[in-house]
VOLUMTI-246374 format. One record per residue: residue in one letter; x, y, z of N, C-alpha, C in turn. Coordinates in steps of 0.02 Angstrom, whole numbers, padded with zeros to 5 digits, always signed. Layout:
N
AXYZXYZXYZ...
// end
This chain:
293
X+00720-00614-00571+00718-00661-00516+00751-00630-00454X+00728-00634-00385+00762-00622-00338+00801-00636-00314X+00851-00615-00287+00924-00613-00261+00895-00667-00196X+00855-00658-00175+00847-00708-00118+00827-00757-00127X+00859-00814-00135+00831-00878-00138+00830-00924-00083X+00771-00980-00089+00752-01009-00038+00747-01061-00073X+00761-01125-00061+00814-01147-00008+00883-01115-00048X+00943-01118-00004+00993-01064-00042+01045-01123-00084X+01058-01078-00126+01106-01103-00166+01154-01165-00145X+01159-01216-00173+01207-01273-00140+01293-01250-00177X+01275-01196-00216+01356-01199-00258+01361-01117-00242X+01412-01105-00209+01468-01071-00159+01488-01004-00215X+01481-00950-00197+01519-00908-00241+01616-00947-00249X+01631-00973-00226+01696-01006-00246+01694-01043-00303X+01640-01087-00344+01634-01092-00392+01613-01073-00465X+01595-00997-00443+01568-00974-00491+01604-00894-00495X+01647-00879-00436+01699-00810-00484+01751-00841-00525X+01776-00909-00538+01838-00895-00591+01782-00889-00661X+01709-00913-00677+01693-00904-00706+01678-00824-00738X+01666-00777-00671+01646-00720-00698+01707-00674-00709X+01774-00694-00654+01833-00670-00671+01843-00671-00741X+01850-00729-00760+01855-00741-00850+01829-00687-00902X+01753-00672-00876+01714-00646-00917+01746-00558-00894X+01747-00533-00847+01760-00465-00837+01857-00479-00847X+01879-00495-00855+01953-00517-00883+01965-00484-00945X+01916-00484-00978+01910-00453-01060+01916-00393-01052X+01913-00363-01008+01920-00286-01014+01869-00254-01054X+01890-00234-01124+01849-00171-01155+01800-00226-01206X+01801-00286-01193+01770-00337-01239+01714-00356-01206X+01728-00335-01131+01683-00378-01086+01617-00336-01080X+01560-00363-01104+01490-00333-01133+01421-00329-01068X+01469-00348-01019+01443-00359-00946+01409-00289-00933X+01345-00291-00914+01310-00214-00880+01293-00225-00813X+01265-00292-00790+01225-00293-00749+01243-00357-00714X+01251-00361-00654+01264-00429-00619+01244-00426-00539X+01174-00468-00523+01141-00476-00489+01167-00547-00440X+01188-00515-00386+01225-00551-00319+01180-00598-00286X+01168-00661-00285+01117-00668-00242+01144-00659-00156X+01089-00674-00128+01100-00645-00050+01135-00672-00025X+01148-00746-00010+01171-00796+00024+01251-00777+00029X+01267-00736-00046+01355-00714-00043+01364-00666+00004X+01317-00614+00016+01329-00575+00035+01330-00547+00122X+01292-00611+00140+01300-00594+00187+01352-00596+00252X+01407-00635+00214+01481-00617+00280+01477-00544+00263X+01507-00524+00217+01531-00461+00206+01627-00451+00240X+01632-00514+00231+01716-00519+00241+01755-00472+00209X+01770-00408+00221+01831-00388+00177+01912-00450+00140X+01902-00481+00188+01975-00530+00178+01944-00588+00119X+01878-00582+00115+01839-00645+00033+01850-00638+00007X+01841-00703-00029+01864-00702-00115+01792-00660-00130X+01746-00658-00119+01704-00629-00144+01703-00565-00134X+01729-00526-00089+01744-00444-00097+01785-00418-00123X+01828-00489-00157+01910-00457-00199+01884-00438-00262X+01830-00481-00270+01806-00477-00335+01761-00420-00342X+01720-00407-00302+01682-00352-00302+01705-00304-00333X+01771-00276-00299+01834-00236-00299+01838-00222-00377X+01867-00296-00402+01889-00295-00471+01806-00295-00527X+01777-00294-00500+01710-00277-00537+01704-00220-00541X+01689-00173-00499+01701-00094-00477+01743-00070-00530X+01795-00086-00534+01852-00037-00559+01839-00069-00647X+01804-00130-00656+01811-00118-00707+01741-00093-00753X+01692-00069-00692+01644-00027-00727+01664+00038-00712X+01690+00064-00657+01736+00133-00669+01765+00151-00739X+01793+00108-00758+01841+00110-00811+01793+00116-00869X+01742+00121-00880+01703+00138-00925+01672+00191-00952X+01684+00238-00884+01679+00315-00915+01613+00320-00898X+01548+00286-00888+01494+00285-00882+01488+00360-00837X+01419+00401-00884+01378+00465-00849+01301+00456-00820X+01265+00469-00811+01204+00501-00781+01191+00527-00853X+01139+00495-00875+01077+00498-00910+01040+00579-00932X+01035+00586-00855+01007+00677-00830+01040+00710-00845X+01085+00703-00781+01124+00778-00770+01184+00775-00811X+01227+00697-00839+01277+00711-00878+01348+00691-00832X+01334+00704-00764+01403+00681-00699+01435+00622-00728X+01467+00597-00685+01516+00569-00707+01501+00486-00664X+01500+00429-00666+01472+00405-00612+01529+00341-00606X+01541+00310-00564+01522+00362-00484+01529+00413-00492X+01492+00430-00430+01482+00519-00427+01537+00541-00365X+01589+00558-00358+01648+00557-00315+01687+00499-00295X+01740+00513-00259+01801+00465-00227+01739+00411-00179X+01689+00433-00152+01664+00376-00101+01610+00345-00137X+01596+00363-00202+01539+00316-00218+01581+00247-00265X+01524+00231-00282+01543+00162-00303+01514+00135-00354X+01516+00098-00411+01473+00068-00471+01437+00004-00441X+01476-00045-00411+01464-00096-00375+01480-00092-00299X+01454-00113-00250+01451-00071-00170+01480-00136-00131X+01556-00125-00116+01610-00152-00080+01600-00127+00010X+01566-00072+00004+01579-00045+00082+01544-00086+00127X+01485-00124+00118+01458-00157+00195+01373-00114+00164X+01364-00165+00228+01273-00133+00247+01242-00156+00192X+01173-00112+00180+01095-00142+00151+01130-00159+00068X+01184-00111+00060+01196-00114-00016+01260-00149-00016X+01288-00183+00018+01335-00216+00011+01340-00283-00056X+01362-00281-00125+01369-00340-00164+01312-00307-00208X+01286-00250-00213+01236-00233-00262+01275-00177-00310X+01245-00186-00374+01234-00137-00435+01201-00062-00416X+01252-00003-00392+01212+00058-00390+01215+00070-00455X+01146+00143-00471+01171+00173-00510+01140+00159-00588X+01119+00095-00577+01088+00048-00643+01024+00023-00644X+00969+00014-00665+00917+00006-00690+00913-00060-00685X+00878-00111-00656+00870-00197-00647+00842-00213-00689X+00802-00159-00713+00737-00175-00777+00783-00167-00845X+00801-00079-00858+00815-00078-00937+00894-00030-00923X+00919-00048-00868+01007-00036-00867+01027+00017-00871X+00978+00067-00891+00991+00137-00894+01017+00166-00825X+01066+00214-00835+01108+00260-00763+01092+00303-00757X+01092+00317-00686+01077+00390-00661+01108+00389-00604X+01141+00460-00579+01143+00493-00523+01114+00476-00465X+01124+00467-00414+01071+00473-00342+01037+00562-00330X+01069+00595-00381+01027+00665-00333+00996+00701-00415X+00983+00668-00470+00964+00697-00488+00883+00677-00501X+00812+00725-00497+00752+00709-00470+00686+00747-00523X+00648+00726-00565+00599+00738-00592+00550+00796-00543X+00578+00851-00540+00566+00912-00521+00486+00931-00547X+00454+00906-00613+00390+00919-00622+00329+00880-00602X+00360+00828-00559+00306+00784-00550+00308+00795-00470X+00358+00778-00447+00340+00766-00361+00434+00781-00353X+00428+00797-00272+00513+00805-00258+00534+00746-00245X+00490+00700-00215+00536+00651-00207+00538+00599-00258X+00528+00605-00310+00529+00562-00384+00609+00555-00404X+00647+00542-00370+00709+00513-00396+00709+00503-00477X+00775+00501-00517+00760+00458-00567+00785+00401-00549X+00816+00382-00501+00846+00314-00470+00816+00309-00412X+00759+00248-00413+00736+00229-00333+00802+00201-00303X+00747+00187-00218+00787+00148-00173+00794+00090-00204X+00831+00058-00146+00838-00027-00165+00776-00055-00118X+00747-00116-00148+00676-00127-00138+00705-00177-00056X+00703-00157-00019+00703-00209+00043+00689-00304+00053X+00665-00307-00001+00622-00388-00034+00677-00422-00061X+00665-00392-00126+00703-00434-00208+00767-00397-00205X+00772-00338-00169+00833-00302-00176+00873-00274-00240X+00825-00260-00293+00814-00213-00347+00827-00142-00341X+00837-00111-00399+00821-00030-00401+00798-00014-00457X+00770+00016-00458+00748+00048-00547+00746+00114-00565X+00737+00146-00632+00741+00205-00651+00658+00251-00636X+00653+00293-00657+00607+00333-00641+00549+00288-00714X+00576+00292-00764+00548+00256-00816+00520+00183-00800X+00547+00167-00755+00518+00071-00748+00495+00062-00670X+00486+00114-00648+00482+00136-00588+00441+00093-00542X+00452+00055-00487+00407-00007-00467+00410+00001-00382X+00459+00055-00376+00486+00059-00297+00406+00088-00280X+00397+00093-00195+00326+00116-00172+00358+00126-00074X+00363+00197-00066+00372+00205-00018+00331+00208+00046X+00340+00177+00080+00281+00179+00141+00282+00251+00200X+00224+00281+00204+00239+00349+00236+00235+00332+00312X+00232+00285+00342+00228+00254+00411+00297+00232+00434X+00303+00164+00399+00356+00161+00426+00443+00147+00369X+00428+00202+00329+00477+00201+00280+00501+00138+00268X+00468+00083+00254+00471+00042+00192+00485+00045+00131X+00536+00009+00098+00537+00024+00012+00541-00035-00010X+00488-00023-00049+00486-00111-00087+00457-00119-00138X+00466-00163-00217+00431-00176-00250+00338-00161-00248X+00317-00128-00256+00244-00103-00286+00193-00176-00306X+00215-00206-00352+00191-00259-00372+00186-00302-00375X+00249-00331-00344+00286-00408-00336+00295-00419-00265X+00340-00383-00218+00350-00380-00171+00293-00353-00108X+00273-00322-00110+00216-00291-00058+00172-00241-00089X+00102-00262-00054+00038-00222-00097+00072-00164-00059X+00025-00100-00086+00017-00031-00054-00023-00010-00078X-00047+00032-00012-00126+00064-00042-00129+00147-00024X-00197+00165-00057-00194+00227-00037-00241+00258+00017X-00210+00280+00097-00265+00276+00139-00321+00326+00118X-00382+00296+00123-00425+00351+00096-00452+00417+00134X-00415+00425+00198-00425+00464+00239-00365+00537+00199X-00316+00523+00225-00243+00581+00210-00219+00567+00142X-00227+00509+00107-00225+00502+00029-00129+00479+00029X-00112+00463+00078-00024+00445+00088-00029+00340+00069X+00027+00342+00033+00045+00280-00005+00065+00244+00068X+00037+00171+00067+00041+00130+00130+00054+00088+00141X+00102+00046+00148+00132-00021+00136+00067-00072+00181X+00052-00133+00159-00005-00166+00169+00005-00186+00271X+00075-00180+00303+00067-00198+00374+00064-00137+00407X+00034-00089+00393+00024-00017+00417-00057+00005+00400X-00072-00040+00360-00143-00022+00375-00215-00044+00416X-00221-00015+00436-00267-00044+00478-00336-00088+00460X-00342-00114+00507-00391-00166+00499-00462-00160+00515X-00487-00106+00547-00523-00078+00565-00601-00049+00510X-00640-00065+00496-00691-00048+00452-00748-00016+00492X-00769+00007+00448-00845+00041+00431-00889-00017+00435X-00963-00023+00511-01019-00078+00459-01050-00070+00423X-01041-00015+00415-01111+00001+00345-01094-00012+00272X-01011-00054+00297-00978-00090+00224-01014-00019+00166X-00965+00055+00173-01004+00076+00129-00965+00086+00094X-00918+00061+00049-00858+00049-00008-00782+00019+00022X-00757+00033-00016-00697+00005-00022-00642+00029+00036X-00637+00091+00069-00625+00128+00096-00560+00100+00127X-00503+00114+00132-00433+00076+00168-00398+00131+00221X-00383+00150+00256-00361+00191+00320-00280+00175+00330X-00246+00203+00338-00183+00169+00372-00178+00193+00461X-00139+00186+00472-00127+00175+00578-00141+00235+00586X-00093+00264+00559-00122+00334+00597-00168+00386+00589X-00217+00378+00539-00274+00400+00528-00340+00366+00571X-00316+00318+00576-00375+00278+00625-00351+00294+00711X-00270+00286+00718-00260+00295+00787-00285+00355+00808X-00288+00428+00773-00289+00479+00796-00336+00513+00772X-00404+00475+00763-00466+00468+00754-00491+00517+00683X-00441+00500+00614-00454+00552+00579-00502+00522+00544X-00522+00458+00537-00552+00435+00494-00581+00378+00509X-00617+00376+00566-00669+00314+00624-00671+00359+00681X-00746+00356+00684-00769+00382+00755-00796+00322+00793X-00794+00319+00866-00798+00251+00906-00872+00272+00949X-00927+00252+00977-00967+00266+00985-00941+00256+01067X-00955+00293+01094-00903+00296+01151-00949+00245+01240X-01019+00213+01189-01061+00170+01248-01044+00112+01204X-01064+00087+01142-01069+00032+01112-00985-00010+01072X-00963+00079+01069-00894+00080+01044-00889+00041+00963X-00933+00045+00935-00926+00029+00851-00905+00073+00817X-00846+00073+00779-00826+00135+00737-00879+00152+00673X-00875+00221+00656-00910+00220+00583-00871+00275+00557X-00849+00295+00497-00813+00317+00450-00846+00390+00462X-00811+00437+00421-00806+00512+00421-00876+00519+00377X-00877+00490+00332-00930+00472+00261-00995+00479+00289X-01018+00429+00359-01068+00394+00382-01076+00454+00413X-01023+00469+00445-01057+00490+00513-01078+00566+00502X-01042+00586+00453-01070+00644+00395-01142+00651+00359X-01159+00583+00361-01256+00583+00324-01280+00545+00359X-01259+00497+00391-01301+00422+00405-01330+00450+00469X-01394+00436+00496-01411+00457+00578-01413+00421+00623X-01405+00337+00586-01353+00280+00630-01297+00291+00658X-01252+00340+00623-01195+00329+00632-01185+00391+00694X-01111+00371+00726-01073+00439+00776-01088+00494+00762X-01115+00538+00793-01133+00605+00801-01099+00639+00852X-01041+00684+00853-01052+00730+00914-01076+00788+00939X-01089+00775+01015-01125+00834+01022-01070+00892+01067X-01099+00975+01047-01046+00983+01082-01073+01024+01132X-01129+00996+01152-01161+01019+01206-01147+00975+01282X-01166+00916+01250-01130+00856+01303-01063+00840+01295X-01050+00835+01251-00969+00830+01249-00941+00763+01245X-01011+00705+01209-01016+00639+01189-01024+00632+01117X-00991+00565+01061-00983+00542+01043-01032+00491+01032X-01088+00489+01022-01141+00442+01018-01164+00405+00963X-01186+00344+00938-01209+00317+00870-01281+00336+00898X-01327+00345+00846-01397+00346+00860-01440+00288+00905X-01440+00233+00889-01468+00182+00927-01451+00211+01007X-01366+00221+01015-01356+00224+01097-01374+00287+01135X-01390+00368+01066-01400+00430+01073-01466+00419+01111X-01509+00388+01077-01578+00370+01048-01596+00341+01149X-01552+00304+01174-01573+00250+01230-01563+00317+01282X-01496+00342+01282-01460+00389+01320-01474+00442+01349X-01503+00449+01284-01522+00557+01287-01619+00536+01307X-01648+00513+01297-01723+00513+01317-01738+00559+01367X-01689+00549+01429-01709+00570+01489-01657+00656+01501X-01643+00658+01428-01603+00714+01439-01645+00794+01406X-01643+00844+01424-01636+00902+01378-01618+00938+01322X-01569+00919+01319-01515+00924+01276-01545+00951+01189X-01565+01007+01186-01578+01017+01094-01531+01000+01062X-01467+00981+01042-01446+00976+01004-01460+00871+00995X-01435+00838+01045-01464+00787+01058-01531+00757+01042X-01564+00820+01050-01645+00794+01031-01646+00798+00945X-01605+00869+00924-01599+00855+00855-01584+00798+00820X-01537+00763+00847-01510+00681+00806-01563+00625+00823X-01585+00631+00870-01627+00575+00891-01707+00597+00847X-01714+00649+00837-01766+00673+00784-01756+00643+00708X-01705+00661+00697-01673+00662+00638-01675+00564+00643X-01658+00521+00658-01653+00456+00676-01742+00424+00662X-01780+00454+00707-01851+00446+00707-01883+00454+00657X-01866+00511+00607-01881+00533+00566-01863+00478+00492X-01820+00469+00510-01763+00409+00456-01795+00328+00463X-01814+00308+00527-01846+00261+00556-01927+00285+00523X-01951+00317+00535-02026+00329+00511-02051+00311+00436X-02001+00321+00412-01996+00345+00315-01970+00254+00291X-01945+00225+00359-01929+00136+00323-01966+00085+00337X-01987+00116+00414-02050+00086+00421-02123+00090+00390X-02132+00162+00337-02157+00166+00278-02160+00133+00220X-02089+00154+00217-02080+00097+00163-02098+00026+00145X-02079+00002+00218-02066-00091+00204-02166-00091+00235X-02214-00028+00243-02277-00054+00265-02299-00051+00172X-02262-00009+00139-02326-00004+00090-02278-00059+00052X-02221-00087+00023-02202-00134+00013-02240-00206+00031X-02250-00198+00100-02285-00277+00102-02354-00268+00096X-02389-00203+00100-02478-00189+00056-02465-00201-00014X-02415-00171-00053-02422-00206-00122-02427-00295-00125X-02368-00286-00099-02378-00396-00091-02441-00424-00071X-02452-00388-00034-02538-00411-00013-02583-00407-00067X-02570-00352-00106-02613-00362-00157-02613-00404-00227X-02528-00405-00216-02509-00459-00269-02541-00534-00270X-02537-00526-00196-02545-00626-00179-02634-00611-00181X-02676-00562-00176-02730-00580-00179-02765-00596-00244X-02734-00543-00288-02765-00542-00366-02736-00625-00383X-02681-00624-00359-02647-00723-00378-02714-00738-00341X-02754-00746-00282-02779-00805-00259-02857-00784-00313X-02876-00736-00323-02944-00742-00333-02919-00769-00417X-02868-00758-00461-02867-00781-00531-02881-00881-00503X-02843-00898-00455-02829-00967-00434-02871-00981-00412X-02959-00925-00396-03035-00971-00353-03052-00954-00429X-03054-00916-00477-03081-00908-00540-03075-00988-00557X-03013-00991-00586-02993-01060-00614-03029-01119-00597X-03028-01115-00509-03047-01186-00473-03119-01178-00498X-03154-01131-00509-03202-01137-00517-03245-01166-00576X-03211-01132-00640-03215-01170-00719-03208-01238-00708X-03153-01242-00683-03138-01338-00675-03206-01368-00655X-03225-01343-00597-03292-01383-00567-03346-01379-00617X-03366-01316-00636-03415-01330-00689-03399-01374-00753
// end
């Protein structure tokens, strides 16, 4: 469940640390791994609170446990400034470093699954949302290459993969912008579309069409680099008539040619129908005819 709740809690961390005091009181009895802050505590961030005294005494008594890193074996915390539970302020202020939200397992912040990718932590970020972290094993974090977002994968925010540069994309970074030739699924993020890696704009009619299209289709953006235009066929087709241009005349060929072969098509398409509906009418003067006799 998430640390953020809406509408917020009506009962006060003042009623609920002598309870947990009690429980971390036990010292080496106390079977405590994991304790999830909701937000509403955290956000004075009063050093002088009852709720940061406790923090304090939470800290020291998962210090006191000797707890290592999984990986590398360290010692964790990992120096005088880190922390088991995070007393200092900011994004991690009142959170569990260090620990697994899913299956509790510890790790290091620097040690990193070297065979898969560099930046594969075995300990993600904390998810910006639910305010989670997880291990490399339960792994749910999803970093956004735009605008460094970290957040839950599945729960918290879609992400996709732009199909242009192939970079992981948090869902308000991608663009909205399509292909009409609706020719799959195709998703872009900002800056593949801003900086025209993956939509060309027809620079009279200004309709984008994808890298895909404009690669086979003779509808689609063509440039020329004779004129030094950006054209879809229909506007090539209106534009260039009165022009010279061979390379120009090539697309608008190529278009005519594409146009010739559908207008083929849909002629001998509707001659079959013609012949369909005739053999139907003469079986239907056969018939009328038996009847009369």
């Amino acid at each position: 469940m998430s640390p953020v709740l809406d509408p917020e809690p009506p009962l006060s961390y003042t009623g609920v640390l002598p309870i947990l005091d009690s429980i971390i009181e036990r010292g080496e009895e106390c079977a405590l791994k994991l304790l999830i802050s909701p937000k509403p505590w955290r956000h004075d961030q009063n050093p002088e609170s009852d709720f940061h005294a406790f923090l304090i005494r939470y800290n020291e008594l998962l210090c006191s446990r000797g707890n290592s890193c999984l990986k590398c074996n360290c010692n964790l915390p990992d120096g005088e400034d880190d922390q088991m539970m995070c007393s200092d302020g900011g994004d991690f202020y009142g959170t569990q470093k260090h620990t697994c939200y899913e299956c509790m397992k510890q790790f290091c912040d620097k040690c990193k699954d070297d065979d898969v990718n560099y930046t594969n932590y075995y300990m993600d970020g904390l998810c910006k949302i639910c305010e989670r972290m997880y291990c490399i094993f339960c792994k749910k974090i999803a970093y956004c290459t735009l605008c460094d977002e970290v957040s839950c994968s599945e729960k918290c925010r879609n992400f996709v993969g732009c199909s242009q540069c192939s970079d992981i994309t948090c869902s308000d970074c991608v663009s909205e912008r399509k292909c009409p030739n609706n020719c799959g699924d195709n998703t872009w993020c900002n800056h593949c579309v801003e900086n025209n890696y993956a939509l060309r704009a027809c620079e009279k009619c200004e309709v984008d069409y994808c890298e895909d299209c404009c690669n086979s289709d003779v509808y689609a953006v063509k440039h020329c680099h004779f004129c030094s235009e950006d054209l879809c066929g229909r506007c090539r087709e209106q534009v260039c008539r009165a022009r010279e241009c061979v390379k120009c005349n090539e697309f608008v060929l190529a278009l005519l040619f594409e146009e010739n072969n559908r207008f083929q098509t849909e002629i001998n398409e509707q001659s079959n129908e013609i012949k369909s509906l005739t053999c139907k009418v003469k079986e239907l003067t056969a018939k009328l005819k038996e009847v009369d006799l």
